[in-house]
N, C-alpha and C positions, 0 to 999 in steps of 0.2 A: 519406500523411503518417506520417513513425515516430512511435515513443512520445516521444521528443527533443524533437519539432518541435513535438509536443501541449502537451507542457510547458512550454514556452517561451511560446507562446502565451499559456497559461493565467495565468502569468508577468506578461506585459506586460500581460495587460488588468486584472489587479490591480494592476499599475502602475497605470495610466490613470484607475481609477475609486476603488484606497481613496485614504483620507486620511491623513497623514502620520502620525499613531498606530498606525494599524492598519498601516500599512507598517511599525514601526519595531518594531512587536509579534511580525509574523510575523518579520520580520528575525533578532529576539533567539531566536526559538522554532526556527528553523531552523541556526542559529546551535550553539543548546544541542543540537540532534539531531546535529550533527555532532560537537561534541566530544567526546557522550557514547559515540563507539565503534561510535555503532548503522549506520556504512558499512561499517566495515570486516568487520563479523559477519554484513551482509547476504547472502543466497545469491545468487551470480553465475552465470552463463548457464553452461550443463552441470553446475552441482551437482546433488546427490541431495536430491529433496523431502524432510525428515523426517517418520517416520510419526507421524500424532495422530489424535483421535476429536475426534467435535464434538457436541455436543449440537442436535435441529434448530426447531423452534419451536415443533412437535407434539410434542416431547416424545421423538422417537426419537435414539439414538446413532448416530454413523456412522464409519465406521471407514476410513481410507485405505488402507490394504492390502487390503480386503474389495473396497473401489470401484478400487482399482487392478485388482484381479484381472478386472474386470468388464470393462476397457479403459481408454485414455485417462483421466485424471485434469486438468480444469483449473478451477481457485479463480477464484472472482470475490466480490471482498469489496463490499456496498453498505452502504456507510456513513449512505445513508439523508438526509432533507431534515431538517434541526436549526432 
């Protein structure tokens, strides 16, 4: 299944189960992400990662260049159960 397919998915089953508020909420919210620019600024396939530091939970910095240098670099962001 690609990333596309997942989405879509994900998609129709908030179809199926919100309620028309919260459909009309995320609508307007999804809405606002796009006019605000934030596609056309996103990085597309073959762009160059920009370098940043991150701070880690422990307390340590981390450096993308450092962890590049080490190998392979891939981000996975968990946004966690709210």
């Amino acid at each position: 299944m690609t990333l596309n397919d997942k989405l879509e998915e994900i998609k129709s089953g908030f179809k199926e189960k919100a309620d028309a508020e919260s459909q009309s909420i995320m609508g307007r919210a999804a809405r606002a992400l796009v006019e605000s620019g934030i596609v056309e600024r996103a990085l597309k396939v073959g762009d160059a990662m920009p370098e940043f530091s991150l701070d880690t939970a422990d307390g340590r910095r981390l450096d993308s260049q450092k962890l590049r240098a080490e190998g392979p670099l891939v981000l996975h962001f968990f946004r966690g159960a709210w």
